[in-house]
DRENDO-472696 format. One record per residue (C-alpha): residue in three letters; x, y, z. Coordinates in pm, whole numbers, plus 50000, padded with zeros to 5 digits. Layout:
DRENDO-472696
Ala, X, Y, Z
...
This chain:
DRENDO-472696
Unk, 50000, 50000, 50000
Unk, 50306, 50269, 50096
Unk, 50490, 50178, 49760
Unk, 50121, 50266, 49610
Unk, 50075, 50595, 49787
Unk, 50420, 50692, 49666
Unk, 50393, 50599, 49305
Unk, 50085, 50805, 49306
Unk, 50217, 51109, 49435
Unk, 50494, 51062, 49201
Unk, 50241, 51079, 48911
Unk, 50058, 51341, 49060
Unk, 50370, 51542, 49096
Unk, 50504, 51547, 48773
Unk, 50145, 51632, 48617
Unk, 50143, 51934, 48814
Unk, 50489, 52042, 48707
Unk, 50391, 51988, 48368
Unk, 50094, 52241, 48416
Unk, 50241, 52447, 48639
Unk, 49978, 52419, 48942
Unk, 50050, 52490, 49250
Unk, 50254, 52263, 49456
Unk, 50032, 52276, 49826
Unk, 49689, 52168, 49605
Unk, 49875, 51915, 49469
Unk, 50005, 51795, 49843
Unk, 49603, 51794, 49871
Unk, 49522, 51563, 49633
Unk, 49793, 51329, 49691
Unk, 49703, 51298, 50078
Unk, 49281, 51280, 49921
Unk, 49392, 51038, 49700
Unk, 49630, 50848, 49896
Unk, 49318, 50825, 50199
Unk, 49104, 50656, 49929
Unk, 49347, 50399, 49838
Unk, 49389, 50307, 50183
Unk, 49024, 50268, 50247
Unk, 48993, 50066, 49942
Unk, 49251, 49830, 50071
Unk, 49110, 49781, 50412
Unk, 49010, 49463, 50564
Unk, 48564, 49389, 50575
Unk, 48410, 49430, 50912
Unk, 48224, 49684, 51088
Unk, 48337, 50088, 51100
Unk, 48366, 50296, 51316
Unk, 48077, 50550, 51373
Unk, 48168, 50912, 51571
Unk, 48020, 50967, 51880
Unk, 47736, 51218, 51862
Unk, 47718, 51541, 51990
Unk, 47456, 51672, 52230
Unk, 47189, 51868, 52025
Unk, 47225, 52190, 52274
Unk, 47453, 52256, 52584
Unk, 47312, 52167, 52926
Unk, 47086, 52486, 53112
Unk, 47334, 52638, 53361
Unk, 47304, 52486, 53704
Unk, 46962, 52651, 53901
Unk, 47196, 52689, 54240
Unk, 47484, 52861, 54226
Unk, 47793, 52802, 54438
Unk, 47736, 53075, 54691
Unk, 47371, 53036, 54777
Unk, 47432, 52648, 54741
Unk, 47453, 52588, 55144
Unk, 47451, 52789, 55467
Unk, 47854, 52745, 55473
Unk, 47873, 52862, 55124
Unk, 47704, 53185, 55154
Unk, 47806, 53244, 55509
Unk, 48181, 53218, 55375
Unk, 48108, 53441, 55033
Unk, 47922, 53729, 55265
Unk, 48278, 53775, 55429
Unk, 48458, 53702, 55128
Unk, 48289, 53957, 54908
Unk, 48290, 54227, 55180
Unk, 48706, 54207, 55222
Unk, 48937, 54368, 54970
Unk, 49329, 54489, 54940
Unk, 49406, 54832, 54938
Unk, 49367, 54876, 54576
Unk, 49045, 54706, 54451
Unk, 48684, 54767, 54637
Unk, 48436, 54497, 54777
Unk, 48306, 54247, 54512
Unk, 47974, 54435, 54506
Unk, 47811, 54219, 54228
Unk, 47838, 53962, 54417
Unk, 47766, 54121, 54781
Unk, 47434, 54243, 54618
Unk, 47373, 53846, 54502
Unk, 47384, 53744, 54864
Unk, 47050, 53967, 54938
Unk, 46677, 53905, 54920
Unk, 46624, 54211, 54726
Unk, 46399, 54362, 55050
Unk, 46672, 54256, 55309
Unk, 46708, 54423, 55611
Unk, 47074, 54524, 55718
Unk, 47136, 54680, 56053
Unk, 47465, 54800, 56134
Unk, 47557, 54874, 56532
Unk, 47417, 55205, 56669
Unk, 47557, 55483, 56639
Unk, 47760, 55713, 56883
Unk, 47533, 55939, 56997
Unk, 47209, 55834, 56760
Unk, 46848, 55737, 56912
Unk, 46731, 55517, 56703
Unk, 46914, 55220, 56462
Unk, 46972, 55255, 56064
Unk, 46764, 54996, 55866
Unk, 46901, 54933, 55541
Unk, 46830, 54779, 55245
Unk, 47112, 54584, 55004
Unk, 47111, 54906, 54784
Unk, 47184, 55145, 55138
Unk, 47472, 54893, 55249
Unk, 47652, 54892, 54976
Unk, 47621, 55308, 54948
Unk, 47746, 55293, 55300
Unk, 48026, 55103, 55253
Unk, 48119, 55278, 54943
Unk, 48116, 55638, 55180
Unk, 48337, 55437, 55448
Unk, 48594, 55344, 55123
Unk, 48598, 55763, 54976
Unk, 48615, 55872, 55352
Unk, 48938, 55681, 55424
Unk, 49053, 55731, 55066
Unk, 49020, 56099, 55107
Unk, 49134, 56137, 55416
Unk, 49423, 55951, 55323
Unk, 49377, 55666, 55600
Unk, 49504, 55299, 55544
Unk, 49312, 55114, 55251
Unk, 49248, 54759, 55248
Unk, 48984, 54548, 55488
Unk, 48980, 54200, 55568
Unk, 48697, 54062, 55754
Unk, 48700, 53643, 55858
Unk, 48492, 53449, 56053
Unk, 48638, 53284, 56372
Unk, 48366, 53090, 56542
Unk, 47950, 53034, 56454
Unk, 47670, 52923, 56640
Unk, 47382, 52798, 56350
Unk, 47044, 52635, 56441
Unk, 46864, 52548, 56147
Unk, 46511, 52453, 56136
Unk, 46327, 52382, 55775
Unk, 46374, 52644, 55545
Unk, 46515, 52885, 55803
Unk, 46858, 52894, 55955
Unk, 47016, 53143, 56229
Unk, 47338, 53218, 56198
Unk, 47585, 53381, 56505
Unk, 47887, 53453, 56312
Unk, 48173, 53588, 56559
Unk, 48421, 53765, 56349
Unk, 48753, 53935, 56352
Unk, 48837, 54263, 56164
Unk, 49239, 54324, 56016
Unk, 49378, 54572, 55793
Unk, 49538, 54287, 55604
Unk, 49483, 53900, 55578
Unk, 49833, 53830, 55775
Unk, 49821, 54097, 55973
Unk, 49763, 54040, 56363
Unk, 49603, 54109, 56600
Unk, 49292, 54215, 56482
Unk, 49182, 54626, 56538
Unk, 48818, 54484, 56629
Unk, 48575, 54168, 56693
Unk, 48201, 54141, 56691
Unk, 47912, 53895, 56667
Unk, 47714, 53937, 56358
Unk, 47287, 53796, 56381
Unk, 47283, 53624, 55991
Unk, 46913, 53515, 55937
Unk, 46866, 53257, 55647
Unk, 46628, 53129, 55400
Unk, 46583, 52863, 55168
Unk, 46345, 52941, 54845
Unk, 46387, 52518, 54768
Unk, 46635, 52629, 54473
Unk, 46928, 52806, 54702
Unk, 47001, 53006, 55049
Unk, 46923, 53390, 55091
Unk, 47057, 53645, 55378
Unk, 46715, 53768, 55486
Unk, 46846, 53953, 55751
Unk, 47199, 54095, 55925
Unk, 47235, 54244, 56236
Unk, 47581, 54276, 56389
Unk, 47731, 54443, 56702
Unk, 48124, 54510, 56843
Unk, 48324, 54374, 57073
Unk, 48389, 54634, 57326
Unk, 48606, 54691, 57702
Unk, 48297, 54683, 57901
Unk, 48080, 54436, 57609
Unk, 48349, 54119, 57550
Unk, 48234, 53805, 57356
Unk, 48112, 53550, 57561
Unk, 48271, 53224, 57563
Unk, 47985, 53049, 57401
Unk, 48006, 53239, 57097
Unk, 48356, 53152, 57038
Unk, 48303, 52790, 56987
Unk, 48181, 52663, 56687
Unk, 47838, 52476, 56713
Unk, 47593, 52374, 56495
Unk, 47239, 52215, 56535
C-alpha cells in the first residue's frame, strides 16, 4: 500500500509540474487520493461510527455556588465584603447574597436614638462612603473581615446564623483592630440560600464576647 501511495504522488507530481499548478493543492490531492486507496485496501468488518454530539449545551446549574449551602454563603458574605488596598468589595456579588427587600442593621451609632435599617442598595452606598472617607482622608486602605467561630440552628427552610468575626487591615496581619458577633438570618426558596436579615454588634472593654460564641456549634 506505501509503495502505492508513493507511486501516486509521484504521478501526481510530475502532472502538476507539467501544468504548472501549484505545489500545496497538489500535496492535497495526493494525501485525498492516497486516503482513498487506503480505504479501498482495508480489511471487511464493521466501522467505526463518531460519537454524537449533544443537540444543545446543558441549562446552567439553578443553584449557584454561593447560595448552594449555609457554609457557602456564610463564607462568600465575608469574602465579598474584604478587599486589598487597591480594589473595592466584590459588590456584584455582595448584592447576590441579598433578598432584594433585606434588612441590614449595622451597630448604633455614637450618639444616635434610634438604629439605621438598610436595604442591600443602602449597604453597599454605605460602605462605598466608608471606602471615599478613608481614601480621602488619606487613612490605610484595604479590609479583611473572617469568621472565627459560629453558632447555627437550622430549622426547615430557616437557619440562624451567630457569626463571631475578627476585623484586620490585612489577611496576615495580627492582631485584629476589632471583633464582633454578627445575627445572619437565612432562607431557603427550595432552589438556594438567601441572607434575609443581618444584624451585627462590636466587641467592646465593658461588652466582650462570651465564651459560648467563640466555639463553633451547629444544630
Amino acid at each position: 500500500m506505501r509503495r502505492r501511495g508513493l507511486v501516486l504522488a509521484a504521478l501526481l507530481g510530475r502532472t502538476a509540474f507539467a501544468q504548472d499548478q501549484n505545489p500545496v493543492d497538489i500535496g492535497i490531492r495526493v494525501i485525498e487520493a492516497y486516503a482513498k486507496t487506503a480505504a479501498a485496501n482495508a480489511p471487511a468488518g464493521p466501522r467505526a461510527t463518531p460519537t454524537p454530539l449533544p443537540a444543545k449545551e446543558p441549562p446552567p446549574l439553578a443553584v449557584q455556588p454561593d447560595g448552594s449551602s449555609v457554609e457557602a454563603i456564610v463564607t462568600a458574605l465575608y469574602a465579598s465584603v474584604s478587599h486589598g488596598p487597591e480594589y473595592e468589595p466584590n459588590w456584584q456579588r455582595l448584592r447576590s447574597l441579598f433578598l432584594p427587600d433585606a434588612r441590614i442593621v449595622p451597630p448604633l451609632a455614637a450618639g444616635a436614638e434610634q438604629f439605621a435599617v438598610l436595604d442591600p442598595a443602602a449597604f453597599e452606598a454605605r460602605i462605598r462612603r466608608y471606602i471615599q472617607g478613608r481614601r480621602e482622608r488619606r487613612e490605610r486602605l484595604g479590609f479583611t473581615e473572617r469568621e472565627i467561630a459560629r453558632r447555627e440552628h437550622r430549622f426547615g427552610n430557616v437557619c440562624q446564623v451567630f457569626s463571631t468575626y475578627e476585623m484586620l487591615w490585612s489577611p496576615h496581619e495580627q492582631p485584629p483592630f476589632a471583633r464582633g458577633v454578627h445575627s445572619i438570618l437565612l432562607v431557603d426558596d427550595g432552589r438556594r440560600w438567601w441572607i434575609a436579615a443581618l444584624v451585627w454588634d462590636g466587641e467592646r472593654p465593658d461588652q466582650p464576647i462570651p465564651p459560648g460564641l467563640l466555639a463553633t456549634e451547629i444544630r
